[in-house]
KEPADREN-909853 format. One record per residue (C-alpha): residue in three letters; x, y, z. Coordinates in pm, 1 decimal, decimal comma, always signed. Layout:
BEGIN
    aa          x          y          z
   Ala          X          Y          Z
...
% end
This chain:
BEGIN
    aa          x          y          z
   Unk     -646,7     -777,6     +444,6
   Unk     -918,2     -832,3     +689,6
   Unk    -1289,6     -845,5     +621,0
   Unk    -1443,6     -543,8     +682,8
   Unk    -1750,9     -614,7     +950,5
   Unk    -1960,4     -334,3    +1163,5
   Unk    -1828,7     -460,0    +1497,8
   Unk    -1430,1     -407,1    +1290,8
   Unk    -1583,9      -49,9    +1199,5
   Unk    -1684,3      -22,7    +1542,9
   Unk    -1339,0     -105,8    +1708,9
   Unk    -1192,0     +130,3    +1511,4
   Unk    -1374,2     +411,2    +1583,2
   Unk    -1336,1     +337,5    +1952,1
   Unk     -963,9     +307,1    +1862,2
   Unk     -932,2     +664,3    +1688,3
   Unk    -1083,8     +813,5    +1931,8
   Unk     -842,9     +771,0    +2202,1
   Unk     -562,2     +758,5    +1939,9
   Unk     -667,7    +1141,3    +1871,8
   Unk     -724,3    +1211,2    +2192,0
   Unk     -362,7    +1119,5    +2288,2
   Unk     -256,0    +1276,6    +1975,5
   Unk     -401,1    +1585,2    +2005,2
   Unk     -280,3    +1598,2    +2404,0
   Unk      +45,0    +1574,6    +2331,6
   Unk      +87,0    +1739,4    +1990,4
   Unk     +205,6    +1417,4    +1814,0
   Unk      -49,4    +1261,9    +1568,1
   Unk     -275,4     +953,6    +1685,6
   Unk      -55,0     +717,5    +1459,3
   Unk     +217,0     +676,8    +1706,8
   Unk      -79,5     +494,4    +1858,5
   Unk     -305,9     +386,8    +1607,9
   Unk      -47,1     +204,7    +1390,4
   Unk      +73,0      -29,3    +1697,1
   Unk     -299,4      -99,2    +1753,3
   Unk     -404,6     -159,5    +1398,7
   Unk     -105,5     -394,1    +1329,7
   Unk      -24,5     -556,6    +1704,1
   Unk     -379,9     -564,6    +1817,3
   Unk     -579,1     -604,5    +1426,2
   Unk     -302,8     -794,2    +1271,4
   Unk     -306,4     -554,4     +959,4
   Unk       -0,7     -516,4     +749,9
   Unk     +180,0     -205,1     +834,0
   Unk     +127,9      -45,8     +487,0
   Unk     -213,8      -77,0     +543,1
   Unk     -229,3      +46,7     +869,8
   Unk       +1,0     +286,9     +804,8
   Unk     -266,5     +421,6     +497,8
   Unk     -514,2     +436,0     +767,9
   Unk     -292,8     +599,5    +1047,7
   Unk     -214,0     +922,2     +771,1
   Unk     -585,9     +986,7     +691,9
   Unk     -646,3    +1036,6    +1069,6
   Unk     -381,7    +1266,8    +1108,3
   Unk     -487,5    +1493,2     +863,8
   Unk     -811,7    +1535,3    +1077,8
   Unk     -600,6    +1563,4    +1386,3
   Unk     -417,7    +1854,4    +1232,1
   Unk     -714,9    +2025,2    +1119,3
   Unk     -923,5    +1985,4    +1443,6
   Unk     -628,6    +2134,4    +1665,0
   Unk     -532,5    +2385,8    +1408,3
   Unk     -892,4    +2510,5    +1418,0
   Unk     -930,7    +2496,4    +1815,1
   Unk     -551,3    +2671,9    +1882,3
   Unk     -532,7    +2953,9    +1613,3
   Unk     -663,0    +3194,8    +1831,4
   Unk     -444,6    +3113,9    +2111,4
   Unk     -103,6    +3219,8    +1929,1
   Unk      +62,0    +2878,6    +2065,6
   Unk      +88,3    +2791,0    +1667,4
   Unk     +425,7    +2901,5    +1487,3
   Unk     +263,0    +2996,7    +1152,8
   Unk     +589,4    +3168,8    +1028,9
   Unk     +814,4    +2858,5    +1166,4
   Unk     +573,6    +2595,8    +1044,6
   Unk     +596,6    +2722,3     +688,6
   Unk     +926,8    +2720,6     +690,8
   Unk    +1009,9    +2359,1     +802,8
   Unk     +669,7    +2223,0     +660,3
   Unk     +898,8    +2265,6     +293,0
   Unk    +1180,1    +2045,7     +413,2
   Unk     +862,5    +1774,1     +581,9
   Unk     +673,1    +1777,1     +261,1
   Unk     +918,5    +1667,7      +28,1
   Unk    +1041,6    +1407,8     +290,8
   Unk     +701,2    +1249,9     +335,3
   Unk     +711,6    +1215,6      -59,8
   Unk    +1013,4    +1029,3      -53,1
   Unk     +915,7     +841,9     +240,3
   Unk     +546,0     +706,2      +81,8
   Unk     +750,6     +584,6     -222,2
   Unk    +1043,7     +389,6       -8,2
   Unk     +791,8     +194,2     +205,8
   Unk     +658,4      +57,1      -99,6
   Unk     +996,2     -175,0     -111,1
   Unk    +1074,5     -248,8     +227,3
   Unk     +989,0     -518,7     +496,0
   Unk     +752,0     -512,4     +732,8
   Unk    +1002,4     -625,0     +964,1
   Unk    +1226,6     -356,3     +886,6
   Unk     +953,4     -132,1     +899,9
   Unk     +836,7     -247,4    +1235,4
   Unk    +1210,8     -203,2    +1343,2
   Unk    +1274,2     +122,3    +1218,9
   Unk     +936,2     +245,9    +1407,1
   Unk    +1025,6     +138,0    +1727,6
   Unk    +1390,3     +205,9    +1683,3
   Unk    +1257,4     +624,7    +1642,3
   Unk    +1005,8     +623,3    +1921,0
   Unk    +1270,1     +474,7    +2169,4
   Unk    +1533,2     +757,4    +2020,7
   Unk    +1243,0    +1013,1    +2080,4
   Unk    +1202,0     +866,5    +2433,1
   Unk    +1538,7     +908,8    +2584,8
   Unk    +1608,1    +1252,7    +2402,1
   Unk    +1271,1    +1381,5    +2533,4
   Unk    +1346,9    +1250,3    +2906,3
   Unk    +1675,5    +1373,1    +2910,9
   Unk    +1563,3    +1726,3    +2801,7
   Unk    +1214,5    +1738,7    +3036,3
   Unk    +1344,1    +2000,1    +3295,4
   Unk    +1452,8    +2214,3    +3061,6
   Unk    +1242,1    +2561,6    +2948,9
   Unk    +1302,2    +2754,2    +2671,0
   Unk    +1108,5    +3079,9    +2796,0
   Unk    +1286,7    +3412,3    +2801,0
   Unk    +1197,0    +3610,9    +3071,7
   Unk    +1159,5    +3989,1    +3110,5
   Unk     +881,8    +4193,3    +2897,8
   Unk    +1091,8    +4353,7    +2617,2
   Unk    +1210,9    +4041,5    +2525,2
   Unk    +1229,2    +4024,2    +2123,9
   Unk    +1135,5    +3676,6    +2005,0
   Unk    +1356,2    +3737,6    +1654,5
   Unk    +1211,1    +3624,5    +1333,8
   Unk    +1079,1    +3276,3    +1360,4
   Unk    +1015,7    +3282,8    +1734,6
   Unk     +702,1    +3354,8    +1946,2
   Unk     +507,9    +3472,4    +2199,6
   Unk     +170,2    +3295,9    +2400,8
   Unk       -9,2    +3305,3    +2725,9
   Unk     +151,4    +3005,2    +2965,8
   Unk     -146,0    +2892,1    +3167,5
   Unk     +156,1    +2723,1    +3398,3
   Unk     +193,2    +3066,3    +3551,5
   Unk      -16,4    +3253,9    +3399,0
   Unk     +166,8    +3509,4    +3207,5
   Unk     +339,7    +3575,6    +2888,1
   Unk     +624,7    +3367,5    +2784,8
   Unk     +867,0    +3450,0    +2523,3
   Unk    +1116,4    +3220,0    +2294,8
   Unk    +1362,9    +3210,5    +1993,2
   Unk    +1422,5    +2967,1    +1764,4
   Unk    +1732,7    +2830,9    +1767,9
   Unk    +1923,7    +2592,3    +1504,6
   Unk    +1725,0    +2648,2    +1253,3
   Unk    +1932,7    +2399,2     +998,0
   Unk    +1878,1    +2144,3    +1288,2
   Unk    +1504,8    +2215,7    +1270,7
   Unk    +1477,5    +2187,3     +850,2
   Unk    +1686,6    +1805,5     +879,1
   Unk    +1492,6    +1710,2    +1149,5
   Unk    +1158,5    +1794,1    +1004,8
   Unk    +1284,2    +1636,2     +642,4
   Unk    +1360,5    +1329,7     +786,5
   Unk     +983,1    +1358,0    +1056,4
   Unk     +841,9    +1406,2     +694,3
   Unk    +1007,8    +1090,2     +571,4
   Unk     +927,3     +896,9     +878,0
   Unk     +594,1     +980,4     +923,6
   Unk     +529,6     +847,5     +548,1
   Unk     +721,1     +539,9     +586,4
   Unk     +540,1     +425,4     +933,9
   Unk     +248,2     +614,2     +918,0
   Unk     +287,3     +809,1    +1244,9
   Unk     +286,2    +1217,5    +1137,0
   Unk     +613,9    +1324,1    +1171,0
   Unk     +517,7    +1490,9    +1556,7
   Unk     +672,1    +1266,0    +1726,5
   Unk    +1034,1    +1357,7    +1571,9
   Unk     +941,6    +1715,1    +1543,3
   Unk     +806,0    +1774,4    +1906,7
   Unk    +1107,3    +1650,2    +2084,9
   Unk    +1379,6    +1842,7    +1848,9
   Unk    +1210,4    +2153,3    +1865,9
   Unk    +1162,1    +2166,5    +2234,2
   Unk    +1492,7    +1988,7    +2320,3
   Unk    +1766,1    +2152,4    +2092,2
   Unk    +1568,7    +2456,1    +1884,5
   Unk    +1392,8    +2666,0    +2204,5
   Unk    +1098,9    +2619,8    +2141,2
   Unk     +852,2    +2558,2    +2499,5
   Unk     +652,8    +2210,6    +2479,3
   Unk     +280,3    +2368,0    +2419,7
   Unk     +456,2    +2534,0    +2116,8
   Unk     +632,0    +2276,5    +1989,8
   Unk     +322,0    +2036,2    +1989,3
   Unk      +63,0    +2291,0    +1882,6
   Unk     +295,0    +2376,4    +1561,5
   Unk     +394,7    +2045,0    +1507,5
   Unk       -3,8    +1956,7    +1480,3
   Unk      -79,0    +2262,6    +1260,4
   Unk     +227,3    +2103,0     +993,6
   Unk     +167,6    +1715,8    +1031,7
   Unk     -180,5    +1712,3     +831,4
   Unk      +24,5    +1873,8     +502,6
   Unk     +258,3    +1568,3     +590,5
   Unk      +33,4    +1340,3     +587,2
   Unk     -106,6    +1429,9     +259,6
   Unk     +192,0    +1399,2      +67,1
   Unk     +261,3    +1059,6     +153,2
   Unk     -122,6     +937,8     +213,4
   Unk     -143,5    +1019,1     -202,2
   Unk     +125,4     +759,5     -255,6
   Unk      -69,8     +440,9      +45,4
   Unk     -381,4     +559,9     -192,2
   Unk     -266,4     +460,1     -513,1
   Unk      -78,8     +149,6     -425,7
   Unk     -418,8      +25,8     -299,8
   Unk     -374,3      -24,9      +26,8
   Unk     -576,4     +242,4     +152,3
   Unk     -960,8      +39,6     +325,1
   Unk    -1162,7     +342,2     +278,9
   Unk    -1414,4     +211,5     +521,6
   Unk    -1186,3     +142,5     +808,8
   Unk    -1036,4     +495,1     +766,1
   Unk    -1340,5     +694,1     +773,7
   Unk    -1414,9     +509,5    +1083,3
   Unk    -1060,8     +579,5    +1229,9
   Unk    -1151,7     +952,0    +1097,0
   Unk    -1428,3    +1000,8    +1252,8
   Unk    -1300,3     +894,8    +1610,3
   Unk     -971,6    +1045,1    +1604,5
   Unk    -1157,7    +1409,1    +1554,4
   Unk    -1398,4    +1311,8    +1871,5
   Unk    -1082,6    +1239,9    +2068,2
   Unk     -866,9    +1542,9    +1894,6
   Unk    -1096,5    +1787,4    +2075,6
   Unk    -1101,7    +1603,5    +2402,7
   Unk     -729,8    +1578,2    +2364,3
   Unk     -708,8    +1979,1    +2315,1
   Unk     -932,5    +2048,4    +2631,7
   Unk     -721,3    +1820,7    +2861,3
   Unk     -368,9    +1929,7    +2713,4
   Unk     -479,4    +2262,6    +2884,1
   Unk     -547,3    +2172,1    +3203,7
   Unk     -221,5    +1927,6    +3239,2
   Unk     +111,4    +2102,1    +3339,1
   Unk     +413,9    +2089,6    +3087,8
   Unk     +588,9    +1851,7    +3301,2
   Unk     +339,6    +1580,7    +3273,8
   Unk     +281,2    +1601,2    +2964,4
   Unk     +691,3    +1536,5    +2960,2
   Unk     +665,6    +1235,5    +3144,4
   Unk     +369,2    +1067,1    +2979,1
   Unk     +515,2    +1147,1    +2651,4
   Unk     +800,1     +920,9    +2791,0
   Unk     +594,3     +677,9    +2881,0
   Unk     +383,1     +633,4    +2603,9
   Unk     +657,8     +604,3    +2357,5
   Unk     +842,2     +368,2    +2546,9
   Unk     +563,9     +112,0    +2569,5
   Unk     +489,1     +160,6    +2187,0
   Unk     +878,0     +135,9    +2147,1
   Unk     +868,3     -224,5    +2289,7
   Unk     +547,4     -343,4    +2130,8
   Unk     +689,9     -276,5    +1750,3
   Unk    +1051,7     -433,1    +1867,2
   Unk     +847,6     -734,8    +1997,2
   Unk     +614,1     -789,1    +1711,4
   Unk     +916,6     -739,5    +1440,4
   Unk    +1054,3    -1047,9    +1571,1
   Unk     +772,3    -1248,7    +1588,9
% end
């Protein structure tokens, strides 16, 4: 473990604060960023960073759940559901990293953000809208106001048992690396379950903070949780959340598509090339 010094606090505040703002952009948790940083850039153990990464997204969830409830992009009804298949995979996630590599570990996390990657850029023309007014959105589906075109959009949910495996194994993931499960979630719902990007990510953020505290309980009592690095990390990642929220507004579906892409691709190689090392 490092020693903890103010200009260390310092870095990571600076660090959580563009890790949320990311996050919070693109409706995937900060640790998809914050993890790569903590153990490429920090040289912290993944478990530890990982501890960190969790606490943050739990204020990332609860800053964009605050700033989009009124907005009706959050699924309440469809993040209840899946958050019960998420929950008890975070559980079993916390518990398995406690006996696995960091190698592995490192593998496994960019092994799922290149996965996410390719399914998200095959899948980025595609909308899930249904058009006409008297369109019924069916039980778990929705309706909100695109700012794309300014109107009222309509979806369904589709493949629902697609929707409860991929959030129990996002749930599972998100534990093991310390990422928040979004970054599994975000992609399967808008690629194969109908669900439109801006509701994908904005239900995705409302779920990932219950996530994270399922499996940030089990980092916490293994001791590897450095309280005063993750306050720090907490404290920026809700500065950036709410930047993140007010630019994720103003940017078009599509390029939030591509930089999605991008992002994970980068973070994809980083982990490869560190696991190696």
């Amino acid at each position: 473990m490092p020693v903890v010094t103010p200009s260390l606090v310092v870095v990571i505040l600076a660090a959580g604060t563009v890790a949320g703002a990311m996050g919070a952009t693109l409706g995937i948790g900060g640790g998809i960023f914050l993890v790569p940083f903590l153990t490429l850039g920090m040289g912290l153990p993944i478990g530890a960073a990982a501890a960190i990464s969790l606490t943050t997204v739990i204020g990332t969830s609860s800053t964009v759940t605050a700033g989009r409830t009124g907005s009706h992009l959050i699924n309440f009804r469809l993040g209840m559901v899946l958050e019960v298949a998420t929950a008890a995979g975070s559980l079993l996630g916390g518990i398995t990293a406690q006996y696995m590599n960091q190698h592995w570990l490192e593998r496994i996390f960019a092994g799922v953000t290149l996965a996410v990657a390719v399914t998200t850029l095959l899948q980025a023309s595609q909308s899930n809208t249904i058009t006409g007014d008297a369109a019924e959105p069916g039980p778990l589906g929705g309706r909100y106001l695109e700012r794309d075109c300014d109107c009222m959009v309509t979806y369904r949910v589709k493949r629902l048992p697609l929707a409860l495996v991929a959030s129990f194994i996002a749930g599972n993931v998100s534990s093991l690396l310390g990422i928040g499960g979004g970054v599994i979630k975000v992609p399967v719902l808008n690629a194969w379950c109908g669900v439109p990007l801006r509701a994908a990510a904005a239900t995705s953020a409302f779920m990932i903070g219950v996530t994270a505290s399922a499996g940030a309980i089990i980092y916490f009592g293994n001791h590897q949780l450095i309280p005063v690095l993750a306050a720090a990390a907490v404290l920026g990642v809700q500065a950036g959340s709410s930047f993140g929220m007010k630019m994720s507004a103003r940017v078009s579906a599509r390029s939030l598509n591509i930089l999605l892409v991008v992002v994970l691709l980068a973070v994809s190689a980083s982990m490869l090339y560190r696991s190696v090392q």
